[in-house]
C-alpha positions, 0 to 999 in steps of 0.5 A, spaced: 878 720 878 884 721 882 883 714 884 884 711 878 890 715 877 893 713 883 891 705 882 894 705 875 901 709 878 901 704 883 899 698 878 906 701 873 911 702 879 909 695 881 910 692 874 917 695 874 920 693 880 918 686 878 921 686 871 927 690 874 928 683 879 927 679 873 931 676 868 930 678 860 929 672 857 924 670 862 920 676 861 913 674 858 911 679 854 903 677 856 903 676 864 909 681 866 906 686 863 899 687 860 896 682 865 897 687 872 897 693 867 890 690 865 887 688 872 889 695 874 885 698 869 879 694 870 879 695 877 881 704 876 875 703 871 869 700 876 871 705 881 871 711 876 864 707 875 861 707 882 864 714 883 860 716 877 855 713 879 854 717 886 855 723 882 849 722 877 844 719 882 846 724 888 845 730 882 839 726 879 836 726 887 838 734 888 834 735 881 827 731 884 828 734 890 828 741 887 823 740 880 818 737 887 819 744 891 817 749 885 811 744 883 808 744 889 811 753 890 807 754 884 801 749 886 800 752 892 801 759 888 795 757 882 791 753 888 791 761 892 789 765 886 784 759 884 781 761 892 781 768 891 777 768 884 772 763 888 771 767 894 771 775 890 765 771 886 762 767 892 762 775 895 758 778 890 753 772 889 751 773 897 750 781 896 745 780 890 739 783 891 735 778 886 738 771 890 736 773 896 729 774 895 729 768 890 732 764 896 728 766 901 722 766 898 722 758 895 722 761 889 726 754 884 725 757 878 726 764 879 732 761 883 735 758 876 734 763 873 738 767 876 744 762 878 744 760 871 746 767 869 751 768 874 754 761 872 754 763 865 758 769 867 762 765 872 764 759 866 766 766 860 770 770 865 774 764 870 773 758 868 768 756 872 763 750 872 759 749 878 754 753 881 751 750 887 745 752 892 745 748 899 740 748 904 741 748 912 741 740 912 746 739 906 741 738 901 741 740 894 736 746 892 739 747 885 745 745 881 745 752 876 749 747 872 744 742 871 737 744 875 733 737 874 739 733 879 737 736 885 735 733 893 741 729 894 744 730 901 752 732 899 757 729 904 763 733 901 769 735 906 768 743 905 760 743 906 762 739 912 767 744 914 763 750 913 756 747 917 761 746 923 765 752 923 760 757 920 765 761 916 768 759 909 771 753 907 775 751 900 779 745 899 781 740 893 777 734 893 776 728 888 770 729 884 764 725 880 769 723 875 775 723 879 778 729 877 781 734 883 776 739 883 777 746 888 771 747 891 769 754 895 763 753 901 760 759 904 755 759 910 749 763 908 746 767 912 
């Protein structure tokens, strides 16, 4: 702003110290005056354009950069509570009595049973959708939500994880149908 005031004072003092040297009779009107005055003005406004300009897309880039970094604060935030919940439900699922006999003893439809009524409870009170049971070589014993699709080998980043390390492992991974799904692995022993 402080340009453009600066460029049309300096277009106006130029015009007169023209018009002052010329002759009244051959000052016209259209090129002593309106022409400078307007080339002036042009130039003031495309330089109060780009100034503007700077101003917005610094604003605009200030504004992304801020939106970002509470997006990924409260992602990181939602994703930890998820991993909570997952982890309390894992805890009590390894410390119940009825599993465990069911798992040691190969019993499948005792297995379901119970895996399906804790899943039931898991979907009403957090949301959740999947109960799975792994074997040592990553095949699946039982899937409580669907328990005829079973024997598959999984391959997935936090089963991987938790077979290395021996301990738990969660992450976000990509699911069947492309949709990020957080998934929690404990190792049972």
């Amino acid at each position: 702003a402080f340009v453009v005031v600066l460029l049309v004072a300096g277009g106006a003092l130029a015009v007169g110290r023209r018009n002052r040297r010329v002759r009244p009779e051959t000052l016209k009107f259209t090129r002593a005056i309106v022409v400078p005055t307007a080339l002036a003005m042009l130039v003031g406004l495309m330089f109060l354009g780009l100034y503007q300009y700077r101003q917005i897309a610094q604003s605009a880039r200030r504004d992304m950069v801020r939106t970002t970094e509470q997006v990924e604060r409260r992602w990181r935030h939602d994703v930890v509570s998820q991993v909570q919940i997952l982890k309390a439900q894992v805890d009590m699922m390894a410390g119940d009595p009825a599993l465990l006999t069911a798992w040691r003893d190969g019993n499948i439809p005792a297995l379901t049973a119970v895996a399906q009524q804790a899943l039931q409870r898991m979907t009403r009170e957090y949301g959740i959708t999947h109960f799975n049971l792994m074997g040592s070589d990553r095949t699946c014993v039982l899937r409580a939500q669907q328990p005829d699709q079973r024997g598959d080998v999984i391959n997935r980043f936090t089963l991987r994880m938790a077979e290395l390390t021996g301990a738990d492992a969660w992450g976000v991974e990509m699911g069947l149908r492309s949709a990020f799904t957080l998934r929690y692995v404990r190792p049972w022993k």
